[in-house]
KEMARKE-853956 format. One line per field, with one value per residue (C-alpha): residue in three letters; chain; x, y, z. Coordinates in nm, 4 decimals, decimal comma. Layout:
REM residues N
residuo	ALA/...
cadena	A/...
xx	X/...
yy	Y/...
zz	Z/...
***
This chain:
REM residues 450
residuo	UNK/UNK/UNK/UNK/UNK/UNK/UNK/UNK/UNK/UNK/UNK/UNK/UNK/UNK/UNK/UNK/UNK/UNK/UNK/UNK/UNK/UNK/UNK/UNK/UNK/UNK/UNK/UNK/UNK/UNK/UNK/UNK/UNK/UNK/UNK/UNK/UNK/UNK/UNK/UNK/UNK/UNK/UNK/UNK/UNK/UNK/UNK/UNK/UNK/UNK/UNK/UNK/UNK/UNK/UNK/UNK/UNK/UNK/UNK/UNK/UNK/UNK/UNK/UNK/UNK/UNK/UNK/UNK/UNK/UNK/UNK/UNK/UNK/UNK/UNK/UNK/UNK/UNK/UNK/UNK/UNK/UNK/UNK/UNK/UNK/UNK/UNK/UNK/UNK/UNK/UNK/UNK/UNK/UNK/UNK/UNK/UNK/UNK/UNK/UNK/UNK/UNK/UNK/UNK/UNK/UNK/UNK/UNK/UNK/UNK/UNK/UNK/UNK/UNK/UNK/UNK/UNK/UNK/UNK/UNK/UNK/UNK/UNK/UNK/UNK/UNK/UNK/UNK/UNK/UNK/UNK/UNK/UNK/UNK/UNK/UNK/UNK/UNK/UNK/UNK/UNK/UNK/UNK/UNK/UNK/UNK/UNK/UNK/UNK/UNK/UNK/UNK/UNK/UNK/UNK/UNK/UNK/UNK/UNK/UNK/UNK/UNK/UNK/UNK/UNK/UNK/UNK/UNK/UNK/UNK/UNK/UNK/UNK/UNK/UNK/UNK/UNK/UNK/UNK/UNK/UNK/UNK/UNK/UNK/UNK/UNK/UNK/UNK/UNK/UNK/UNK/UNK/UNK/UNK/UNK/UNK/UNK/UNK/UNK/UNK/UNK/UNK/UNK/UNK/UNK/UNK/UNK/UNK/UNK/UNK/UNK/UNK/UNK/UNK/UNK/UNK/UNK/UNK/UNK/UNK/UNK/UNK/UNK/UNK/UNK/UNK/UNK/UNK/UNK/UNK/UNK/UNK/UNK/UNK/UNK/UNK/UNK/UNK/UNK/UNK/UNK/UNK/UNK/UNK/UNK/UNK/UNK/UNK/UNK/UNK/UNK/UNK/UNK/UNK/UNK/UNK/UNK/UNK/UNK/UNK/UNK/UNK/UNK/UNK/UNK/UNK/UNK/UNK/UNK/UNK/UNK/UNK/UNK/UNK/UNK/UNK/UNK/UNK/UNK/UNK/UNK/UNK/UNK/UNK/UNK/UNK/UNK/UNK/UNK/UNK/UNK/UNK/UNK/UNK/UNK/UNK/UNK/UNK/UNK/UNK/UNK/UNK/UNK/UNK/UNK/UNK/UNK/UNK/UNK/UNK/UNK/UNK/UNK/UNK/UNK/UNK/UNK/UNK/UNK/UNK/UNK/UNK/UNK/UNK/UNK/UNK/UNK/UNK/UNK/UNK/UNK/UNK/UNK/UNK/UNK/UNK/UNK/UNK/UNK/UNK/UNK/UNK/UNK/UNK/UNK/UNK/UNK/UNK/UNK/UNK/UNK/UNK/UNK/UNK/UNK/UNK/UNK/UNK/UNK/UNK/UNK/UNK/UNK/UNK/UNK/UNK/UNK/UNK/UNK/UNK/UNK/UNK/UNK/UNK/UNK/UNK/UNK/UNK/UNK/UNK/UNK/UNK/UNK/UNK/UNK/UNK/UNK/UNK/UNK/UNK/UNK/UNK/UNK/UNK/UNK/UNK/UNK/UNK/UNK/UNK/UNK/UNK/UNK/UNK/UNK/UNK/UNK/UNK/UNK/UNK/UNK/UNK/UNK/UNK/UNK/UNK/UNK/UNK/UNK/UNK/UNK/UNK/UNK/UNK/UNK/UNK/UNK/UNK/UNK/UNK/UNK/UNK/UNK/UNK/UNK/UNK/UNK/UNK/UNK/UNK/UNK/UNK/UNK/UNK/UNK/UNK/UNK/UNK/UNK/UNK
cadena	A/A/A/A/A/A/A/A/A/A/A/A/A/A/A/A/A/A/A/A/A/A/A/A/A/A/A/A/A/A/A/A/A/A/A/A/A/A/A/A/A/A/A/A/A/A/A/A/A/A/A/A/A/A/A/A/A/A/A/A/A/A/A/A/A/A/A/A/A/A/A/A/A/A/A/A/A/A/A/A/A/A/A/A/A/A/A/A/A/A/A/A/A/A/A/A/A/A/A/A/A/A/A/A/A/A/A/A/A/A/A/A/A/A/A/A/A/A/A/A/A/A/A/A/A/A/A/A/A/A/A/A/A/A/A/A/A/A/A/A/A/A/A/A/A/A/A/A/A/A/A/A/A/A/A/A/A/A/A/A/A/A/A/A/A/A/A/A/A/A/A/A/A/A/A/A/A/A/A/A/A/A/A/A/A/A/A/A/A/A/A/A/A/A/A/A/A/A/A/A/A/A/A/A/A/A/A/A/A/A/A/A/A/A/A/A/A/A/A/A/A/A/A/A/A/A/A/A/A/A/A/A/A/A/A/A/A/A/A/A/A/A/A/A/A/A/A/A/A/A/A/A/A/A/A/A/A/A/A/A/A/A/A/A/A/A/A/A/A/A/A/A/A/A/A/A/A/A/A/A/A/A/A/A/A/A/A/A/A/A/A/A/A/A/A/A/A/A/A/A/A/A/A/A/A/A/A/A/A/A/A/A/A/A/A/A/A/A/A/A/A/A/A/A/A/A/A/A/A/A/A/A/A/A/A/A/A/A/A/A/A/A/A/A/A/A/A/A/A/A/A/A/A/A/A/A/A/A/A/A/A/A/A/A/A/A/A/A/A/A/A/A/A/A/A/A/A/A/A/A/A/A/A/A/A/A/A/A/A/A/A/A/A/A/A/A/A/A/A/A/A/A/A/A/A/A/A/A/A/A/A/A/A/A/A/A/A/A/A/A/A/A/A/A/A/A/A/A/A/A/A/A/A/A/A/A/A/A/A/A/A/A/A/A/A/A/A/A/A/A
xx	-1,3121/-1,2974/-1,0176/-1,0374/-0,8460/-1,0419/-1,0700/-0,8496/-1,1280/-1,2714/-0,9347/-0,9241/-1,2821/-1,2178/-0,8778/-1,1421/-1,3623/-1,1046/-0,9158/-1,2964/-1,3076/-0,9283/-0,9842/-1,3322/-1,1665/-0,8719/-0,7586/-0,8438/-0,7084/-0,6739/-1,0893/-1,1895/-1,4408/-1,6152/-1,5547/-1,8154/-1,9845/-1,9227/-2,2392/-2,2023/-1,7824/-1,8786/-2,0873/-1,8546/-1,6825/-1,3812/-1,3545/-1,0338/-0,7906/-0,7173/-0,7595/-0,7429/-0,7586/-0,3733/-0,3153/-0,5549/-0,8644/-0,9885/-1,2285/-1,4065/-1,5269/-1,7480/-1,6126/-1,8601/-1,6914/-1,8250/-1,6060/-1,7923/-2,0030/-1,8508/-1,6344/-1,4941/-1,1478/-1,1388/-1,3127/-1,0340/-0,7943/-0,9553/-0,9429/-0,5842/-0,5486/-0,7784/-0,6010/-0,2473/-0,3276/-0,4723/-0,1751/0,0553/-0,1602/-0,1651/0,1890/0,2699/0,0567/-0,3069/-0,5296/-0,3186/-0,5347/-0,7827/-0,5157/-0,3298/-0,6555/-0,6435/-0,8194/-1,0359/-1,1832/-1,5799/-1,6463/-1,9732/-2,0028/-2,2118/-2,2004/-2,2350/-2,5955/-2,7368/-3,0141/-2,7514/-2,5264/-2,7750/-2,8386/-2,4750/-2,4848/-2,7961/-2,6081/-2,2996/-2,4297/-2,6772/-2,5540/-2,1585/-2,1981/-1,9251/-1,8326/-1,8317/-1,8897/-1,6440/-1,7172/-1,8101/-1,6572/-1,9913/-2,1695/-2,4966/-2,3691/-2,2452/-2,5924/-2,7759/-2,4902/-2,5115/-2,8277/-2,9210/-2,6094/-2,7217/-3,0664/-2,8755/-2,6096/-2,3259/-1,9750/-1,9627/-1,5929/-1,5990/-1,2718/-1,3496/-1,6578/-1,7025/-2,0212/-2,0866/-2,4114/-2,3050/-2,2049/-2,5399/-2,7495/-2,7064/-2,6440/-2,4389/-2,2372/-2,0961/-1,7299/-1,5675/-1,2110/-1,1853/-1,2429/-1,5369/-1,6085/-1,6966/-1,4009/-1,2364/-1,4261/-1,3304/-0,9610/-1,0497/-1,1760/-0,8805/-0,6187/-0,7963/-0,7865/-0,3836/-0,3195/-0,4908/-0,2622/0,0810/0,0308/-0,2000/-0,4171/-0,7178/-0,9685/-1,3243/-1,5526/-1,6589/-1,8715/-1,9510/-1,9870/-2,1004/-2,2377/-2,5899/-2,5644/-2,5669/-2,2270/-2,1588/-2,4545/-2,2971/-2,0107/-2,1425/-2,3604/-2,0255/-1,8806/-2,1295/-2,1400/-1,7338/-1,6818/-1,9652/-1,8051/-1,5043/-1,6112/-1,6523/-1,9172/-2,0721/-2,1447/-2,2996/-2,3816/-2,4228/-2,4860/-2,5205/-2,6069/-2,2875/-2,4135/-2,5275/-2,3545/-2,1636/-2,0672/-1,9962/-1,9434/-2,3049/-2,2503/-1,9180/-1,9884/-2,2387/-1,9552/-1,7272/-2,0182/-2,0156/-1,6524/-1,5774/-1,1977/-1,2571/-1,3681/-1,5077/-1,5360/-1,6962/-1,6951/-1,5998/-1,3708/-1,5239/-1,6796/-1,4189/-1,1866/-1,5366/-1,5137/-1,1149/-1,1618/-1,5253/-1,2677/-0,9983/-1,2027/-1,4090/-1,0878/-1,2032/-0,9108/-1,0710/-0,7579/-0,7663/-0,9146/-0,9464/-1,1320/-1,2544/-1,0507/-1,2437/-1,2153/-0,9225/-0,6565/-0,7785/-0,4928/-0,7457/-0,7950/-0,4147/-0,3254/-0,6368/-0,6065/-0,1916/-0,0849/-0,4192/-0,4328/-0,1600/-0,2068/-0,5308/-0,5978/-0,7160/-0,7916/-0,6422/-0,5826/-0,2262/-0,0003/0,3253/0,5750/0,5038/0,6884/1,0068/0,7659/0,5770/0,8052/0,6260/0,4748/0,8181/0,8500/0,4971/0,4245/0,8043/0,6362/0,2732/0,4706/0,6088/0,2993/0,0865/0,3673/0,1805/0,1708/-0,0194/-0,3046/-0,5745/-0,8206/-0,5809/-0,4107/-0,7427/-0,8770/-0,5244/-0,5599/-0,9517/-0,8270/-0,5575/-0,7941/-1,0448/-0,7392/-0,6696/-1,0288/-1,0048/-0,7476/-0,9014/-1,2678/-1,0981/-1,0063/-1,3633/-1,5904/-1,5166/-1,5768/-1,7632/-2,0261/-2,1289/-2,3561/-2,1371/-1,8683/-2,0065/-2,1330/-1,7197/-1,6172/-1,8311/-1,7188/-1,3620/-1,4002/-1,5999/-1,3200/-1,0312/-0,7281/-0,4659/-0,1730/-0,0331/0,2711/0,0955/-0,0779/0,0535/-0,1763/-0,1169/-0,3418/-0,2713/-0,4455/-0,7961/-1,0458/-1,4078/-1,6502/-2,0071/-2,1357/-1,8471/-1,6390/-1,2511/-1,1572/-0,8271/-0,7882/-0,7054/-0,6394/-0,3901/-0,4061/-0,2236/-0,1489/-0,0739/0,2728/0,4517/0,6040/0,2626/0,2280/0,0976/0,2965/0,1701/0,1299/-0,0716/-0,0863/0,3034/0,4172/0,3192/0,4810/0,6849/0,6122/0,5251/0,1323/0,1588/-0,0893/-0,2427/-0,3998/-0,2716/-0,5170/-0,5244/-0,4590/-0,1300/0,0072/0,2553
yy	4,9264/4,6242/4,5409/4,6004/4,2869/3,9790/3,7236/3,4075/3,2042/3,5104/3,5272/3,1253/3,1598/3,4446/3,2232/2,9134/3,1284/3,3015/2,9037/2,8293/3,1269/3,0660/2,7165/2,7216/2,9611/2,8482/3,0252/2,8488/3,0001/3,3317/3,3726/3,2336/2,9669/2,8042/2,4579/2,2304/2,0891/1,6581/1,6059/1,7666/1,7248/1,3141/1,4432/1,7121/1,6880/1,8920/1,8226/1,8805/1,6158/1,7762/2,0636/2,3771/2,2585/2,0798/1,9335/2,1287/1,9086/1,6931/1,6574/1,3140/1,1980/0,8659/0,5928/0,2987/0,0157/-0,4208/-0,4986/-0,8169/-1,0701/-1,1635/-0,8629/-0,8368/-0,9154/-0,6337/-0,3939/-0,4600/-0,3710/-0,0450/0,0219/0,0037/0,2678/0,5141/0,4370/0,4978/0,7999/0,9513/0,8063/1,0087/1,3272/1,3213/1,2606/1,5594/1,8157/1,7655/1,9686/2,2942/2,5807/2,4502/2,4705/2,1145/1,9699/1,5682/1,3524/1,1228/0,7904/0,6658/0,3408/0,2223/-0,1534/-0,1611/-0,5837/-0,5480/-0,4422/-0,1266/-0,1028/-0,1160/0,1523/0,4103/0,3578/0,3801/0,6768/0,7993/0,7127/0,9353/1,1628/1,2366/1,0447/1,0903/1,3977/1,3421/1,6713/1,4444/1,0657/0,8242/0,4693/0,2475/0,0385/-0,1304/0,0688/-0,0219/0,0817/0,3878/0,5259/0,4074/0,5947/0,9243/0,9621/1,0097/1,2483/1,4103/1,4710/1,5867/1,8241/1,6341/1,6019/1,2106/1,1626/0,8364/0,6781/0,3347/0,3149/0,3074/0,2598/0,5568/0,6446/0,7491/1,1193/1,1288/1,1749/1,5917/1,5678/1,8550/1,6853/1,4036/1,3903/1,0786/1,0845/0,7434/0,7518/0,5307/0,1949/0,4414/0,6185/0,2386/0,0759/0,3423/0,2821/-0,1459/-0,0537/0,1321/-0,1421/-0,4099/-0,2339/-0,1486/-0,5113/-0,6216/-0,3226/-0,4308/-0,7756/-0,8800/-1,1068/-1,0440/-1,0131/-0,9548/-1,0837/-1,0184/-1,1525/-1,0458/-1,2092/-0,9709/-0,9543/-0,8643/-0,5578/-0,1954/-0,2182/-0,5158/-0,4272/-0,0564/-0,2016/-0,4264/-0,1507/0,0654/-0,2394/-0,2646/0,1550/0,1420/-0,2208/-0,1738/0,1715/0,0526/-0,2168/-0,5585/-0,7568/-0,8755/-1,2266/-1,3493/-1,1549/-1,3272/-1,2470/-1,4055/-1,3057/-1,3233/-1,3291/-1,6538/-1,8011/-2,1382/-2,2220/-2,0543/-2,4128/-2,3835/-1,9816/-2,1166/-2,3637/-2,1078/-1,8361/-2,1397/-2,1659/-1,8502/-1,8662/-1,5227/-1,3513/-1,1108/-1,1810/-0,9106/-0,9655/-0,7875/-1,0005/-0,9466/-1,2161/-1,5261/-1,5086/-1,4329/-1,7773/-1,9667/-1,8228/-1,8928/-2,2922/-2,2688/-2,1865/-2,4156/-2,7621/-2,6699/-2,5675/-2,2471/-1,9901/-1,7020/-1,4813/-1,2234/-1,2454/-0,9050/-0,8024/-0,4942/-0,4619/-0,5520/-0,9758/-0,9942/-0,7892/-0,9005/-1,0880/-1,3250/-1,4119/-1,4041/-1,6569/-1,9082/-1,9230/-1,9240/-2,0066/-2,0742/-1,6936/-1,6054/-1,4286/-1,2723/-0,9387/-0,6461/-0,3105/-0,1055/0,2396/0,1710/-0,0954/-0,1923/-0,1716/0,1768/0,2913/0,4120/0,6076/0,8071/0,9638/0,9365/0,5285/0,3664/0,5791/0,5507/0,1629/0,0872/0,2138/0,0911/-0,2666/-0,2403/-0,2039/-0,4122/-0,6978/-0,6438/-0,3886/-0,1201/-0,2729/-0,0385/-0,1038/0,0551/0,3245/0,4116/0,4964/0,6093/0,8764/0,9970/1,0417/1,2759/1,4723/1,5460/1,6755/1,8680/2,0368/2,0302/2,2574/2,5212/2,4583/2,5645/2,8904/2,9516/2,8539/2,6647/2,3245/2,4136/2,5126/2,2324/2,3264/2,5971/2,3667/2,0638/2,3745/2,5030/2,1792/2,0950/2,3968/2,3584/2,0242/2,1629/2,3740/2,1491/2,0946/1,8431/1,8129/1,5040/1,4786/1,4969/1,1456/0,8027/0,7009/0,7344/1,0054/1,3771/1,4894/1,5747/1,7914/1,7946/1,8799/1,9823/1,6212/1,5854/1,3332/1,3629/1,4540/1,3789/1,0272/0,7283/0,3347/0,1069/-0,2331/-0,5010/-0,8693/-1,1962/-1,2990/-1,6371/-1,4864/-1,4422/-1,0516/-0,8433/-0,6111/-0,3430/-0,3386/-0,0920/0,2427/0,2431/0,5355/0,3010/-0,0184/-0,2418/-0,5166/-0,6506/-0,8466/-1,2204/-1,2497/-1,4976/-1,6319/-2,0141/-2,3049/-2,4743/-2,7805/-2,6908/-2,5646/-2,6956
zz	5,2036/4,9864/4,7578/4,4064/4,2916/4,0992/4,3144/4,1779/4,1280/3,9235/3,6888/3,6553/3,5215/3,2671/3,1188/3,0943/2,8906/2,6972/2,5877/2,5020/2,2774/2,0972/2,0523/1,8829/1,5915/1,3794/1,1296/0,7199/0,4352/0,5914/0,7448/1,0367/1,0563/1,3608/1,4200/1,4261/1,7390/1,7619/1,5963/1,2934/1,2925/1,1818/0,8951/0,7499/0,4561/0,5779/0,9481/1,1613/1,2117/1,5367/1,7918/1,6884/1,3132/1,2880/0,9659/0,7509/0,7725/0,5853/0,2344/0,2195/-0,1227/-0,1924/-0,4020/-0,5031/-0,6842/-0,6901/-0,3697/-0,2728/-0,5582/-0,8734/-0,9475/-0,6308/-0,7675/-1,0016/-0,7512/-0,5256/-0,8310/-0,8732/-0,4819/-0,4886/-0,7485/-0,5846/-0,2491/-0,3970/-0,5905/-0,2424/-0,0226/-0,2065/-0,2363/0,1176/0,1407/-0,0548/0,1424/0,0424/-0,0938/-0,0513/-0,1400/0,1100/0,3840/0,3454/0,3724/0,3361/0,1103/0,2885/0,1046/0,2261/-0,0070/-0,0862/-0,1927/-0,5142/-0,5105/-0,8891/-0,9049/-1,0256/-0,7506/-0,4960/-0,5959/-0,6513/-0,2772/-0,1719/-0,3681/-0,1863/0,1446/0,0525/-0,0665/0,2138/0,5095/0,4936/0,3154/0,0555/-0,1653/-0,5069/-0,5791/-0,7982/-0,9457/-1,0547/-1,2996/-1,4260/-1,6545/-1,5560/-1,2131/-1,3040/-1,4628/-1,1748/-0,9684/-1,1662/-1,1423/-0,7768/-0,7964/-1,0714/-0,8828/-0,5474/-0,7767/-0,6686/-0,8955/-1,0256/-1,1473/-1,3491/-1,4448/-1,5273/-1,7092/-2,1221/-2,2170/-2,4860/-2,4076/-2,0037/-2,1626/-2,3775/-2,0946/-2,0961/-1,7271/-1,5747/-1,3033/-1,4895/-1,5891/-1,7448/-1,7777/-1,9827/-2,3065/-2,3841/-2,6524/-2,9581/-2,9241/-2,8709/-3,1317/-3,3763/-3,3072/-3,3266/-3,6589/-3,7564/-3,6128/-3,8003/-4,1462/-4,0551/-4,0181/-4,2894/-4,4871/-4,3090/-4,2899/-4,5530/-4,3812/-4,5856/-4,2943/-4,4207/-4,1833/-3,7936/-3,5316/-3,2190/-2,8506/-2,5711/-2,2214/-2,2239/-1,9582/-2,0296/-2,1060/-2,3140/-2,5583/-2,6022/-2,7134/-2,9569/-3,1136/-3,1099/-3,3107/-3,5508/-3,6220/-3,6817/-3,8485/-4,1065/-4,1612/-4,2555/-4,4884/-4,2805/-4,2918/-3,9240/-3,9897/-3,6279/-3,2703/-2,9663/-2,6098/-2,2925/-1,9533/-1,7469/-1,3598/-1,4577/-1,6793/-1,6601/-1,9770/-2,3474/-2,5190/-2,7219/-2,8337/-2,8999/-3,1584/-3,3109/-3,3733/-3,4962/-3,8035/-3,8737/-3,9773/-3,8864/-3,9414/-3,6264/-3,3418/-3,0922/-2,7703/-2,4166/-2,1505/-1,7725/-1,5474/-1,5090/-1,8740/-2,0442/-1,8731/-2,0071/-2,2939/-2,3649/-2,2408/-2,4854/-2,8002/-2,7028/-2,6467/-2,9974/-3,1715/-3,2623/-3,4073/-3,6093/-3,7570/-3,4902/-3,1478/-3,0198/-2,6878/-2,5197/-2,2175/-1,9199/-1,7471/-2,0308/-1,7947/-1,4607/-1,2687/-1,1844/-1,6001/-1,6815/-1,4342/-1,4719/-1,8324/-1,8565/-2,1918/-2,3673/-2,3235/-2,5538/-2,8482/-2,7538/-2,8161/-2,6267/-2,6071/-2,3359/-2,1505/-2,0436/-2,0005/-1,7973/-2,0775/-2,1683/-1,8696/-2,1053/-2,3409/-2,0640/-1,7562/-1,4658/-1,4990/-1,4147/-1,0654/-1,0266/-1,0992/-0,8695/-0,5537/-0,6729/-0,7067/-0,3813/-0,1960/-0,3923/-0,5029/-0,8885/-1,1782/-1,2505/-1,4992/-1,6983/-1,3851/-1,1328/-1,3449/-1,4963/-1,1413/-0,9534/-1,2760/-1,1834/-0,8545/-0,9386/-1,1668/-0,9007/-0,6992/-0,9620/-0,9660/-0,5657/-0,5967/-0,8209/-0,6175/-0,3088/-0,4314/-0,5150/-0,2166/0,1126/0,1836/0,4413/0,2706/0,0928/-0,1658/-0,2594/-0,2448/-0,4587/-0,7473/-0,7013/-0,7766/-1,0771/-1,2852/-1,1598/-1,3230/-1,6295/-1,7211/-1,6339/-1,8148/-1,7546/-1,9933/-2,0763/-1,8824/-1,5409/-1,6016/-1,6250/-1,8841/-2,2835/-2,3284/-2,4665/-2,1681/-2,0070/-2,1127/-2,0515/-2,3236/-2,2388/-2,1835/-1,9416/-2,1991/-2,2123/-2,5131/-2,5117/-2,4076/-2,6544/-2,6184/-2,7460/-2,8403/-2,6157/-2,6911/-2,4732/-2,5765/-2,5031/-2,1531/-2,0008/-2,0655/-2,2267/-2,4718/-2,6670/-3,0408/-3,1702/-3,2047/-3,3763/-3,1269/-2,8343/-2,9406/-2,8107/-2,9803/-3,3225/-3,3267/-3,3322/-3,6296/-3,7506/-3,4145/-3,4213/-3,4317/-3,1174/-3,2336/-3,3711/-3,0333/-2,8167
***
């Protein structure tokens, strides 16, 4: 009679099977879930970092932002915020209601044109199957952007762009944390008429010099709504188109006849230098030069233009020397320093804070649907976003906090105005709770410089 013993080879053959079994299950937030094949592992927003699913996983988001062309500079700025902000999510344990799950960055290269970051989008979105999208500094970018995710029900976390009419659009899936130029110009309008009450400078008149993009217009019909408001008179507008432009010299002179008190300006990098050497050679020094943020904080500006820079203007989300007014910057902007050998700016601490908001909504998303599912997922993710609310003393940035309202605008951000001083920074001056510094006013002649 035979033996009833397995063979060995029988038993070796069963353990094979049975380590097959174990080791395509691991165990995620309490359910088991199958992990996927090679194939569609590389496509998966939330694919193991190892066997048997060590470390958590991992959630990939798309980020678009100008990294090559003419804004390259400032798109590398903003990639060092998003990159920090995720470093040290990761660093702290991830995503943790979706098991530790790490935050994994896919960029897209817009190059500064419209047309081609609607099809990095479309690549993201579809191709690397990203669970939300973030960008992309240029406005015009941005609504290109938002639209194919709007179409494909995708999140689109914006933290850098501010043209108004971005959150008039009644789409469902967009969420800007920064507030955006109404919500600036307002405040411009309000600065103006407190200097003219504290220092009695008897401004009166404005004008106006903008790029011509979706951006730089918005602004200037922002302007227009909150300066005429408020009782100045708009005495020239002028816009230019800045991918091509070489020189501001003739719109220059033009301003310089209109004799304005204020002058507004919207301008991006290279612009803005042409527009700073423009003023100098025609001598033109209106009582307050005040710009929208944007080419006036880029590294790249600050050091071509050196001391013809001082006493400019601008407006701003944050600034370096608010670090003893808000806890968490001076930490923060030490270790950002270290790695980057520069300061936090409004670029990078405008998009290291959208990160942490969409980890923020992550967190609650997770508890609502897995990213493995990622329709479910993305839909989890938009209303953990749509009912969001971050206090205050969780961001670096001198804002009460964020808040969504139903066209997916913060609420709760504000700006401050900065201005170049005589040490090469710049130092905040308005509003009074911010301050650090009283405004250099009225901007010198050039002439009558040192």
């Amino acid at each position: 009679m035979a033996s009833m013993k397995p063979s060995i080879g029988l038993i070796a053959a069963i353990v094979v099977v049975i380590a097959l079994i174990a080791g395509a299950m691991v165990l995620r937030g309490g359910e088991k879930t199958t992990i996927e094949t090679a194939t569609t592992r590389a496509a998966s927003p939330f694919a193991d970092t190892a066997a048997g699913g060590a470390g958590g996983g991992e959630i990939k988001i798309g980020v678009i932002l100008p990294l090559s062309g003419r804004l390259a500079e400032t798109g590398a700025d903003l990639k060092h915020g998003i990159e920090f902000a995720v470093e040290q999510i990761n660093s702290m344990g991830g995503v943790k209601s979706c098991g530790g799950a790490k935050l994994v960055v896919v960029y897209g290269d817009s190059a500064g044109k419209p047309e081609v970051g609607a099809a990095e989008a479309e690549r993201l979105i579809t191709q690397e199957k990203v669970v939300a999208l973030v960008g992309a500094y240029q406005s015009a970018v941005t609504k290109t952007a938002s639209e194919v995710a709007e179409r494909y029900h995708v999140p689109f976390l914006n933290p850098d762009s501010t043209s108004p009419a971005l959150t008039q659009r009644g789409y469902k899936w967009f969420f800007r944390t920064t507030p955006h130029d109404a919500m600036f110009a307002e405040q411009q309008a309000e600065f103006i008429k407190w200097l003219n009450e504290k220092y009695n400078l008897g401004l009166k008149t404005y004008a106006i010099i903008h790029e011509d993009s979706e951006w730089g217009t918005k602004v200037a019909e922002a302007w227009r709504k909150y300066f005429d408001a408020a009782g100045f008179k708009l005495v020239k507008e002028i816009s230019y188109h800045a991918a091509t432009v070489t020189s501001l010299d003739a719109e220059v002179k033009a301003l310089k006849a209109a004799n304005p008190d204020v002058l507004l300006v919207a301008s991006y990098v290279q612009d803005a230098i042409l527009l700073v050497q423009a003023m100098k050679t025609n001598n033109f020094a209106p009582r307050v030069v005040l710009a929208q943020d944007a080419g006036f904080i880029s590294p790249s500006y600050v050091q071509q233009v050196g001391k013809d820079g001082w006493f400019i203007m601008s407006r701003e989300v944050f600034n370096w020397d608010l670090m003893e007014k808000i806890p968490r910057l001076k930490q923060v902007n030490e270790e950002y320093k270290r790695k980057y050998g520069v300061d936090l700016n409004g670029n990078s601490a405008r998009d290291y804070t959208g990160i942490w908001v969409l980890y923020y909504a992550l967190e609650e998303a997770c508890k609502r649907a897995s990213p493995d599912n990622l329709e479910e997922f993305r839909a989890a993710l938009r209303d953990a976003l749509a009912s969001l609310e971050v206090p205050g003393d969780k961001l670096i940035v001198p804002w009460k906090g964020v808040k969504f309202d139903e066209n997916g605008q913060n609420i709760l951000g504000q700006g401050i105005i900065v201005q170049m001083m005589e040490d090469g920074k710049y130092h905040t001056i308005y509003p009074p709770e911010y301050a650090t510094a009283e405004p250099k006013v009225p901007f010198p002649p050039w002439n009558e410089r040192s």
